[in-house]
C-alpha positions as CSV (number, residue, x, y, z in Angstrom):
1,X,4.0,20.6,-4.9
2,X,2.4,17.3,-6.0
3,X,-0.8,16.9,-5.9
4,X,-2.2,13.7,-3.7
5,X,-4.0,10.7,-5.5
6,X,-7.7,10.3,-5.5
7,X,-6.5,6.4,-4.7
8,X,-6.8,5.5,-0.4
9,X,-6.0,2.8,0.8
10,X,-6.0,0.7,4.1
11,X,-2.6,-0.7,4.5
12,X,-1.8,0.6,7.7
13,X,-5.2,-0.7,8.9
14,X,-4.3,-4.2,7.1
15,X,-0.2,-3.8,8.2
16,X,-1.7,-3.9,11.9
17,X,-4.1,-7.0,11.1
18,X,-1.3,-8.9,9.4
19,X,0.5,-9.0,12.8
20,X,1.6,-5.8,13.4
21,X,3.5,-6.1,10.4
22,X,6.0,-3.4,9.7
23,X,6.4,-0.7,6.9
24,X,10.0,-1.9,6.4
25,X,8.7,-5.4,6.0
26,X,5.9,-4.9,4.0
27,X,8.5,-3.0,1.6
28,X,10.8,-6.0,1.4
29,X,8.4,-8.3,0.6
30,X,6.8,-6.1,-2.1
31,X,10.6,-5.1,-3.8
32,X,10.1,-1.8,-3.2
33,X,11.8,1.0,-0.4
34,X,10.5,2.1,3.1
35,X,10.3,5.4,1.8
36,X,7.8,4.5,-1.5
37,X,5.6,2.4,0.6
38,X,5.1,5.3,2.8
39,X,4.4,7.5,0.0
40,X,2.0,5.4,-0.8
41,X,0.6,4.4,2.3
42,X,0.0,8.1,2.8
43,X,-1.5,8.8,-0.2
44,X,0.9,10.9,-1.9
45,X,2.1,8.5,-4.4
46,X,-0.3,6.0,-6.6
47,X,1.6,2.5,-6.8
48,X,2.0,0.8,-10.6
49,X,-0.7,-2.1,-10.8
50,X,2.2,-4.6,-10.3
51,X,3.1,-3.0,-7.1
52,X,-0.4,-2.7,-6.1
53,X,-1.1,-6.5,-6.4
54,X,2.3,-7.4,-4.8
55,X,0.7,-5.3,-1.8
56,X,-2.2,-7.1,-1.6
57,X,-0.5,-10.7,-2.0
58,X,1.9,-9.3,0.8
59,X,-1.4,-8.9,3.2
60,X,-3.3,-11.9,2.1
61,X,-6.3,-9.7,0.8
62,X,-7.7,-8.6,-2.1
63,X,-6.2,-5.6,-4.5
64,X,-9.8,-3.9,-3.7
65,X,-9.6,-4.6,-0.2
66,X,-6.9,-2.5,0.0
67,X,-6.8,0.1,-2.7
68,X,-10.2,2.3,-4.0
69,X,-11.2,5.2,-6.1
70,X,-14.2,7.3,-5.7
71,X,-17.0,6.8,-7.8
């Protein structure tokens, strides 16, 4: 079993301020499958930095506005 990431995030929060913007979009406009964004939407996956900031560029935020790690 893999462990889950310490990493959270808010994309569904920020998918459903973006317009109700879909999973399936949000993963064609970052390059990467339905199935990885959900991974990492859930938390069971951490995304590469790249990724991460293609995310936040895909929501119009900042990469801390949508990713962060406990103290």
């Amino acid at each position: 079993m893999v462990k889950p990431t310490k990493v959270t995030n808010d994309i569904r929060r920020l998918r459903a301020e973006a317009g109700e913007m879909t999973q399936t979009e949000l993963a064609r406009r970052v390059g990467v499958t339905r199935q990885t964004l959900i991974a990492i939407e859930h938390g069971r996956y951490s995304p590469s930095l790249e990724v991460a900031f293609l995310i936040a560029r895909a929501l119009g935020v900042r990469l801390d506005d949508v990713f962060s790690y406990p103290e």
